[in-house]
C-alpha positions as CSV (number, residue, x, y, z in Angstrom):
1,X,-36.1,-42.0,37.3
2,X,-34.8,-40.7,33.8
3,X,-32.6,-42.5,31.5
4,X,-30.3,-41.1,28.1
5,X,-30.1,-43.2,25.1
6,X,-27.2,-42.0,23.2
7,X,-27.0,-41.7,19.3
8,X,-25.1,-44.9,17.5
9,X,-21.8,-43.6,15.8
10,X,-24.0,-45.6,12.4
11,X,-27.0,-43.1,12.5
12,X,-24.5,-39.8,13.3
13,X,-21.9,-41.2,10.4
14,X,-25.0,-41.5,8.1
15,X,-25.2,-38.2,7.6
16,X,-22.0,-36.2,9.4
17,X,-19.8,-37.9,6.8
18,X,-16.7,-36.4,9.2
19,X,-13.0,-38.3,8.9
20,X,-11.2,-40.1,11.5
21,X,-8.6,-38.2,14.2
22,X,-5.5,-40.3,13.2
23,X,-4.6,-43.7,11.7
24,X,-2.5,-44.3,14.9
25,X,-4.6,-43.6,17.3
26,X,-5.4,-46.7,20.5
27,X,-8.7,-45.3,21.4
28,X,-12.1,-44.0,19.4
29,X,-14.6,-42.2,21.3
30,X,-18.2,-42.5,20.2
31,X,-19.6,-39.6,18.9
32,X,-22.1,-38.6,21.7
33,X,-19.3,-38.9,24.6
34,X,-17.8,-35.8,22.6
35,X,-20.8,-34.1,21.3
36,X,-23.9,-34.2,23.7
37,X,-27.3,-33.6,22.0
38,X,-30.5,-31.3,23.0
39,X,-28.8,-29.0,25.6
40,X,-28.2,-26.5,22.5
41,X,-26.2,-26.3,19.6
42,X,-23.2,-24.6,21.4
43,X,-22.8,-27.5,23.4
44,X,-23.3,-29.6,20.5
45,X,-20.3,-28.3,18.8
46,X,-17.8,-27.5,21.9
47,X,-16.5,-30.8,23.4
48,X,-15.5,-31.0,26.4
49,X,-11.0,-30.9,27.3
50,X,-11.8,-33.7,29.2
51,X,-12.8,-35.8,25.5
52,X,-9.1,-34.1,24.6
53,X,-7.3,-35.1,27.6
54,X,-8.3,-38.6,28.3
55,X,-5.4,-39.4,25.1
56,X,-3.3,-35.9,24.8
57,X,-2.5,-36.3,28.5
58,X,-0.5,-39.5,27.7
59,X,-0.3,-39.5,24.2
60,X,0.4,-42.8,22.9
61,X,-0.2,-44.8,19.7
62,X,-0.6,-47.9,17.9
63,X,2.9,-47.9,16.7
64,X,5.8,-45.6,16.6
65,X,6.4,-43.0,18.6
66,X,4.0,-39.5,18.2
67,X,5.1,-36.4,16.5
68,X,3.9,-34.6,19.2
69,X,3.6,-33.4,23.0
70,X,2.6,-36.4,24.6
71,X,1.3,-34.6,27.7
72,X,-1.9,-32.0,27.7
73,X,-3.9,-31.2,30.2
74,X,-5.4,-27.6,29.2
75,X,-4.4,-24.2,27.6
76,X,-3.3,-22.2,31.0
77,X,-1.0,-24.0,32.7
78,X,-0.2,-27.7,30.8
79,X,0.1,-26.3,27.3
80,X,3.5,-26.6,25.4
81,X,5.0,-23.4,24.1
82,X,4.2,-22.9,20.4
83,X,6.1,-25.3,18.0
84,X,7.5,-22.2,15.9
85,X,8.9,-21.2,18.9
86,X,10.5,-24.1,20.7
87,X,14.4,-25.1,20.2
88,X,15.4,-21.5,19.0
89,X,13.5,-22.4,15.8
90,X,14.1,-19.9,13.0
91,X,12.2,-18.5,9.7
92,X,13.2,-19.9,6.7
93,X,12.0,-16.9,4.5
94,X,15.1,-15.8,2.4
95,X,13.6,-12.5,1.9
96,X,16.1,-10.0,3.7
97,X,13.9,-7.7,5.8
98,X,14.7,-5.6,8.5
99,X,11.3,-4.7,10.8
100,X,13.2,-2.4,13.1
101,X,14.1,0.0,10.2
102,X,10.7,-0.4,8.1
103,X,8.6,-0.2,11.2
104,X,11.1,3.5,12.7
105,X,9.7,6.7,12.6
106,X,10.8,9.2,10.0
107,X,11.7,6.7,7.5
108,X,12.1,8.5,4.0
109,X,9.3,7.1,1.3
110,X,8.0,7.8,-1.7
111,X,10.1,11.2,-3.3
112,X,11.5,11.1,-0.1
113,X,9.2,12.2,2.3
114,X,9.5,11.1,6.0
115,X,6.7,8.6,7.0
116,X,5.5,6.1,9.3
117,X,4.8,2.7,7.9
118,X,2.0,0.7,9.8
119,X,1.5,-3.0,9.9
120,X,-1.1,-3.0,7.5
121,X,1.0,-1.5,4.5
122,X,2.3,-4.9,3.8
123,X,0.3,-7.3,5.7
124,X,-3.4,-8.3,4.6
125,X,-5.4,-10.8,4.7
126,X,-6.3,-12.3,1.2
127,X,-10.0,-10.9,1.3
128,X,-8.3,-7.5,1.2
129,X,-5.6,-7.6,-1.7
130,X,-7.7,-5.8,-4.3
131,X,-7.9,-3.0,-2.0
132,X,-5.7,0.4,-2.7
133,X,-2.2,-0.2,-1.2
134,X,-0.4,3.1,0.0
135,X,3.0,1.7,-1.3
136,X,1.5,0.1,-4.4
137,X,0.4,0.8,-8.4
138,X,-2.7,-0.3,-9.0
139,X,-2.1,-1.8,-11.9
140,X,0.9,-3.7,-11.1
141,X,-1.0,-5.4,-8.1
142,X,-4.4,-6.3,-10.0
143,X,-1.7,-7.7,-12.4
144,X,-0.5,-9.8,-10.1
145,X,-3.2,-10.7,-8.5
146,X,-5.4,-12.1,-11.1
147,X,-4.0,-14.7,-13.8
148,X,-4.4,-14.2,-17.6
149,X,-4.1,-18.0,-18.2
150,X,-7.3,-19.7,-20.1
151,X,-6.5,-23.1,-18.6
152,X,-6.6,-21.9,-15.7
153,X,-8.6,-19.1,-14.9
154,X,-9.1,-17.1,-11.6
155,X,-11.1,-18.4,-9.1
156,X,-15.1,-16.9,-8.7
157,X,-15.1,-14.7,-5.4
158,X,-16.6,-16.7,-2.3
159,X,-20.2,-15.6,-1.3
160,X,-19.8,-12.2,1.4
161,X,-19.4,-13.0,4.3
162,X,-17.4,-10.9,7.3
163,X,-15.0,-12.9,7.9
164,X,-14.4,-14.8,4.4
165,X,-10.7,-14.8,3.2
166,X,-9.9,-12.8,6.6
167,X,-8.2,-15.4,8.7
168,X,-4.8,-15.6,7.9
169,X,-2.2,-13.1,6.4
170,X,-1.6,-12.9,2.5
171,X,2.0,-13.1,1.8
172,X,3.3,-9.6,1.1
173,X,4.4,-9.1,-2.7
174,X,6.7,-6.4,-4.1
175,X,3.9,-5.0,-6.1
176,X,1.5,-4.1,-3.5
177,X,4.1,-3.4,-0.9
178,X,7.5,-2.1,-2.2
179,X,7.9,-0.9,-5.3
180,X,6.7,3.0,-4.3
181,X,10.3,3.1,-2.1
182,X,11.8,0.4,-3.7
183,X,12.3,1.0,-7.5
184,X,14.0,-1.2,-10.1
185,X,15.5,1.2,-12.1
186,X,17.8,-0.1,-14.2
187,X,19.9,3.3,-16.5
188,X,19.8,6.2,-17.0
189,X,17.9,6.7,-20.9
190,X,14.8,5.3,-18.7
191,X,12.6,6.5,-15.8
192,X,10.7,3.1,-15.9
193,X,11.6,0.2,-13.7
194,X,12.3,-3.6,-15.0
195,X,9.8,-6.0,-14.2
196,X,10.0,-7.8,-11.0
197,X,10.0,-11.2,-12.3
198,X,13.0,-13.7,-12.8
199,X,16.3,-13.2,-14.3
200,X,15.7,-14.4,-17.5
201,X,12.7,-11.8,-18.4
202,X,14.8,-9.0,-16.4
203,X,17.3,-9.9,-19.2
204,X,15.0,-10.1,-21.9
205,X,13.6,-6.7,-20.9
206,X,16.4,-4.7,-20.8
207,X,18.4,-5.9,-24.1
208,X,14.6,-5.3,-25.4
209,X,14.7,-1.4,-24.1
210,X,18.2,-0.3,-25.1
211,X,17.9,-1.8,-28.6
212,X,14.6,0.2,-29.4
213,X,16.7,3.4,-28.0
214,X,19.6,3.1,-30.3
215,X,17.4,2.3,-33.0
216,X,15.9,5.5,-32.4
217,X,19.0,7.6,-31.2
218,X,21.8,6.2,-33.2
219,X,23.9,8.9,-32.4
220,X,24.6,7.8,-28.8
221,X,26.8,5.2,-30.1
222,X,29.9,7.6,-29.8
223,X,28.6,9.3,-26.7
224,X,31.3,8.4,-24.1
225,X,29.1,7.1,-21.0
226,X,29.7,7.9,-16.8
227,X,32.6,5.6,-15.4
228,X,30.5,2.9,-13.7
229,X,31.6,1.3,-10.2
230,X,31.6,-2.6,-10.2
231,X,29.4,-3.6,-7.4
232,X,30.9,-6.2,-5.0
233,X,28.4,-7.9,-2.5
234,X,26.2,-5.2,-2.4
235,X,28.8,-2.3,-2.1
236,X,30.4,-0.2,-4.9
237,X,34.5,-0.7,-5.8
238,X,36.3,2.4,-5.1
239,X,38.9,1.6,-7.6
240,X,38.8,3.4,-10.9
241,X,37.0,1.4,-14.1
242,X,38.1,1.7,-17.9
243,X,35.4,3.7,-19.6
244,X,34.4,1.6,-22.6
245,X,33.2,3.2,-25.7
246,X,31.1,0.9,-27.9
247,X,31.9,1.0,-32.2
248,X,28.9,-0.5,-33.2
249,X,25.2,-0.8,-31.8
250,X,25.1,-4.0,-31.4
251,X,28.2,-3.5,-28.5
252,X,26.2,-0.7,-27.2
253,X,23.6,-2.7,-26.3
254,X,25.7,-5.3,-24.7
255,X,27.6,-2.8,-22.4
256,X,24.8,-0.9,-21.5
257,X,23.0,-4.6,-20.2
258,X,25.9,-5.7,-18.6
259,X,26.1,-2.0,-16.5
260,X,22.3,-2.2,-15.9
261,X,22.7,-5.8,-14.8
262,X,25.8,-5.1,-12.6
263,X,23.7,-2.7,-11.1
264,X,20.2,-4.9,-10.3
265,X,22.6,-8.2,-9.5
266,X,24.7,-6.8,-7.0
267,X,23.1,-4.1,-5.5
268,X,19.3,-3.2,-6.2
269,X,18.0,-7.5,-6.1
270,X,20.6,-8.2,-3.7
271,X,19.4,-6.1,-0.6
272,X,16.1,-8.4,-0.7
273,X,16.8,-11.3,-2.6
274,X,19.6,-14.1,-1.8
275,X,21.4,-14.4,-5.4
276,X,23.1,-17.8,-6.6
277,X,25.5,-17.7,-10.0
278,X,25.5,-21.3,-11.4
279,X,26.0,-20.1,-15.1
280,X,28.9,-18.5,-17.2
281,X,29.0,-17.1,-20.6
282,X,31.8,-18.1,-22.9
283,X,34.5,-16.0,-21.5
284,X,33.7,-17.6,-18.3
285,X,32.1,-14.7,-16.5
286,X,29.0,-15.2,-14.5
287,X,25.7,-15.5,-16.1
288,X,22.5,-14.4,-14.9
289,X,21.7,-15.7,-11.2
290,X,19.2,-18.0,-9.9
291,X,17.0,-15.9,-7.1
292,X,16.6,-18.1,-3.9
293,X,12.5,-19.3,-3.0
294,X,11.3,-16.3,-0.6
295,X,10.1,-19.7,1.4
296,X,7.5,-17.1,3.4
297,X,5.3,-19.5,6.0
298,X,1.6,-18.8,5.0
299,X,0.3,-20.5,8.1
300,X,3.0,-20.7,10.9
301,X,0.1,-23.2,13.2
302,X,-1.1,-25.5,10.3
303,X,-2.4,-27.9,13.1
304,X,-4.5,-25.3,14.6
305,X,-7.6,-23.0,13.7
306,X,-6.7,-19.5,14.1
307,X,-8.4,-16.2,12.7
308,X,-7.5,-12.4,12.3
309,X,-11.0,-11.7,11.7
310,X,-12.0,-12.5,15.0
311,X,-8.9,-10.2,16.5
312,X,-9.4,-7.6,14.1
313,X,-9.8,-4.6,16.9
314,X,-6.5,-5.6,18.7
315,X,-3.4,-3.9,17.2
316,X,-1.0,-5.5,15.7
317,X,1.8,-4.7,17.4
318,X,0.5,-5.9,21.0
319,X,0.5,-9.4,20.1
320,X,3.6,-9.2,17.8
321,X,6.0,-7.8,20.7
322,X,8.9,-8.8,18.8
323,X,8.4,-6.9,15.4
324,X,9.2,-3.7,16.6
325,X,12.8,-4.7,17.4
326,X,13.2,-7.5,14.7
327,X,16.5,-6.9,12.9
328,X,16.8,-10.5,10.7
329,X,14.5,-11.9,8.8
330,X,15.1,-15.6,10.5
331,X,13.2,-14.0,13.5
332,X,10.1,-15.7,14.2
333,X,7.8,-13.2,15.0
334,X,4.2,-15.0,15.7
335,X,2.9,-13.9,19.9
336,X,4.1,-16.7,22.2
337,X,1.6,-18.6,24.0
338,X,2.0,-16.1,27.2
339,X,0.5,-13.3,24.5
340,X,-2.7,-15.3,24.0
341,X,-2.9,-16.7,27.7
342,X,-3.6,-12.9,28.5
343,X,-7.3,-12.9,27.1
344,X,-7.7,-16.3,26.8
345,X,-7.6,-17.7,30.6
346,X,-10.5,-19.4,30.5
347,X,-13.1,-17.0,32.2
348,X,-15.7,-15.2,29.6
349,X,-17.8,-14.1,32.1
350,X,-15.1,-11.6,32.8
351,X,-14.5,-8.0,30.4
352,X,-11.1,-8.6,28.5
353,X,-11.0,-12.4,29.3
354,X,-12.0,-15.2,26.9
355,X,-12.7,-19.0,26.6
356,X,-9.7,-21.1,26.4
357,X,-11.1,-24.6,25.8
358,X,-9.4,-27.3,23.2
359,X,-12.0,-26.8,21.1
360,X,-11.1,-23.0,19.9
361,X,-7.8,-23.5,18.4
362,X,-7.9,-27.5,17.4
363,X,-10.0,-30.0,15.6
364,X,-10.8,-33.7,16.0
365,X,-11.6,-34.6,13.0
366,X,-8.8,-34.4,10.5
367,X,-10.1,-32.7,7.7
368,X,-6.7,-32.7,6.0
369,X,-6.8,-36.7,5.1
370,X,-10.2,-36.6,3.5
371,X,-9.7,-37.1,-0.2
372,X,-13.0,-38.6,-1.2
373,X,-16.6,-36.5,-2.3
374,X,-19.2,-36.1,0.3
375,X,-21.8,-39.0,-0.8
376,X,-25.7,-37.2,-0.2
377,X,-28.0,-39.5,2.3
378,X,-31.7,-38.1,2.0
379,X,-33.7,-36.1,-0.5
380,X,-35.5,-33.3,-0.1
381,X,-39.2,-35.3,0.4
382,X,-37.7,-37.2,2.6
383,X,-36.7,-34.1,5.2
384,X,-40.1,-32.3,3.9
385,X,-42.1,-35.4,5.3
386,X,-42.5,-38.3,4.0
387,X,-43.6,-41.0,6.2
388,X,-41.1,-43.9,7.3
389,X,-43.1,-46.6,5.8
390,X,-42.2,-44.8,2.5
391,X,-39.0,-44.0,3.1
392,X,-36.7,-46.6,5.4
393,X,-34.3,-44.1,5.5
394,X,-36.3,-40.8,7.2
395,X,-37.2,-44.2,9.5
396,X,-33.5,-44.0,10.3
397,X,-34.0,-39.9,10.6
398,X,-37.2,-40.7,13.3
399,X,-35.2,-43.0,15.3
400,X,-32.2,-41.0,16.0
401,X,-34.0,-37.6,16.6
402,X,-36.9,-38.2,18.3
403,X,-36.7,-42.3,19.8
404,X,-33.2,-41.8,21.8
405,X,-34.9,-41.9,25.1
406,X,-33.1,-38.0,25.3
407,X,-34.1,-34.8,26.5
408,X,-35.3,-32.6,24.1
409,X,-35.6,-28.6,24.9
410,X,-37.4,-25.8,22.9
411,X,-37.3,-29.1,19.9
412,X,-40.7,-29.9,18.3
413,X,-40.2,-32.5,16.1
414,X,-44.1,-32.7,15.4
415,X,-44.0,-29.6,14.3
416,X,-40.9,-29.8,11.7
417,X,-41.8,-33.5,10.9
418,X,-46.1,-34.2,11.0
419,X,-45.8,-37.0,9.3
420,X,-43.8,-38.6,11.8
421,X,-46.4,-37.8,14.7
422,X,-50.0,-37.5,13.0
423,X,-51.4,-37.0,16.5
424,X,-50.0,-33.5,16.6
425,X,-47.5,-34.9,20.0
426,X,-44.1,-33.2,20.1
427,X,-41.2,-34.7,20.6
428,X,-40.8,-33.4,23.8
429,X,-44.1,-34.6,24.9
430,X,-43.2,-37.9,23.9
431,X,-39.4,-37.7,25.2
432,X,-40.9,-36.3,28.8
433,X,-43.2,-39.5,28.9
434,X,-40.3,-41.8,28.3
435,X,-38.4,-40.7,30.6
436,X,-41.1,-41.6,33.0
């Protein structure tokens, strides 16, 4: 009759350097109960929802009381609703967006034309953000994208791979998404826009602009200018305003600003941005405003492993019901756990159906609390061969590979290490006659 020797949580530790779960936690599996050697490498890596279970399904801890669901049995039937989406929970972007009119058809774009604005427009994942945009300048995003500060320069691409930097959503910027519709114009001697940056450059740039133009057109001093509206809240005043005629440059300037400011304060930055005065100028009007944090979510799931990469051929708007109709940007709009359930019920074997085990969307190991360098075990002669007598530690390696008293399948361990078996036996010889 056969017999398993499971690993010791020492030799697995000695070279899978991997964190705990959590400080808290009343019970600490052993490695092998959760990750079953030589029946392939699939197996290896997929634990069991039992492992999961035996604590999530009554979740308890050393002290306090846990942060979350305390009962779990599996995805299909005894899985909690999304956090995000629990207790009428609500975005805490400040960016005002309206899906339901960006996402209609016919919308007027770009010298306006009607057009139909697809998901992608906005939304990418950060692998693609060097791309071409449809509703961007070129210059304006690579501008963006990539910083011109010495101490601290842009990052070196990762190495190619498919699914590198494709498995969560970029944050969309007004450079790569809106400034084709959504111009900063800011009067009328100019067909260029202000920067979209904060208040204080806005300001900078503007008195910068109409002080070159007088310089240069001097005579526009004594041009009367067009009765301007003062903008309340986003809308225009219908009552009559005092045209002011400037007597000296330097006033010029400062009327012009304050008309070009009245306009991007209260109207243009205010349909997106939520606008805070906090400052006044001598004669106790308001100063420039403080803009609000966007506060846009990068990851709405941070305890959870989830990639767009891998549901790249599903269209966006299948799994995101709720964008179509989304009028406030407080919506929450990730799919609901019902969305996923669809495909994910547990039974491969079947076209349009897919695994729904623990081990897909969650990880044991928390990564997140590891703050110290991996520390390297072996050397390269050691793992090319050197015998154990001259090196204790591939000793170590010979024990927990080939001595276990496991099974080992399609594994030759007298093939990848001779010098651990100079009589040519594999390991599954040996392991076979063990078992004996």
């Amino acid at each position: 009759m056969g017999f398993r020797k499971h690993v010791s949580d020492q030799a697995c530790l000695s070279c899978h350097q991997a964190p705990e779960h959590q400080t808290l936690q009343t019970f600490t599996p052993n490695c092998a109960s959760c990750h079953t050697e030589h029946v392939g490498s699939q197996h290896l890596r997929q634990a069991a929802d039992e492992t999961c279970v035996q604590c999530h399904g009554d979740l308890k801890l050393k002290s306090g009381s846990p942060h979350y669901q305390t009962a779990i049995y599996n995805f299909q039937a005894k899985h909690p609703e999304f956090a995000p989406l629990r207790n009428d929970a609500r975005d805490p972007g400040t960016i005002k967006l309206n899906h339901a009119v960006h996402m209609r058809a016919g919308l007027l774009g770009p010298n306006s034309q009607p057009i139909q604005m697809q998901c992608q427009d906005c939304h990418r994942t950060p692998a693609e953000q060097g791309e071409p945009w449809k509703y961007g300048q070129t210059r304006m995003v690579e501008a963006a994208l990539h910083t011109q500060d010495p101490h601290n320069p842009a990052m070196p691409p990762e190495s190619v791979r498919p699914g590198t930097g494709r498995a969560y959503m970029a944050a969309p910027t007004y450079a790569s998404a809106c400034q084709s519709c959504h111009a900063l114009q800011f009067d009328s001697h100019f067909s260029e826009s202000v920067p979209h940056d904060k208040p204080e450059v806005v300001h900078q740039f503007i008195v910068a602009k109409l002080t070159e133009y007088i310089k240069q057109h001097p005579e526009a001093v004594n041009a009367a200018p067009r009765p301007t509206r003062i903008m309340f809240g986003g809308t225009i005043s219908r009552e009559p305003q005092t045209v002011k005629i400037a007597s000296s440059a330097d006033e010029w300037v400062k009327l012009r600003t304050a008309d070009a400011e009245n306009l991007l304060w209260h109207k243009t930055c205010q349909q997106c941005h939520s606008l805070k005065y906090t400052q006044t100028d001598q004669n106790g009007l308001a100063g420039l405003p403080e803009v609000a944090p966007s506060n846009i979510k990068p990851v709405w799931l941070p305890n959870s492993v989830f990639s767009h990469y891998a549901h790249v051929s599903i269209d966006c708007k299948s799994c995101h019901t709720r964008t179509l109709t989304s009028q406030e940007t407080a919506d929450v709009l990730i799919p609901s756990i019902k969305t996923c359930q669809e495909c994910h019920n547990g039974e491969p074997t079947k076209i349009g159906q897919a695994q729904n085990g623990c081990f897909l969307c969650h990880q044991y190991h928390n990564w997140k609390q590891r703050n110290e360098p991996f520390t390297p075990t072996h050397n390269l002669q050691e793992l090319r061969g050197a015998t154990p007598s001259q090196s204790p530690v591939l000793g170590a390696i010979a024990n927990r590979l080939c001595l276990c008293g496991s099974r080992f399948e399609n594994i030759s361990c007298g093939k990848n290490f001779p010098a651990l078996f100079p009589d040519g036996k594999s390991a599954t010889m040996r392991s076979q006659t063990s078992a004996l």
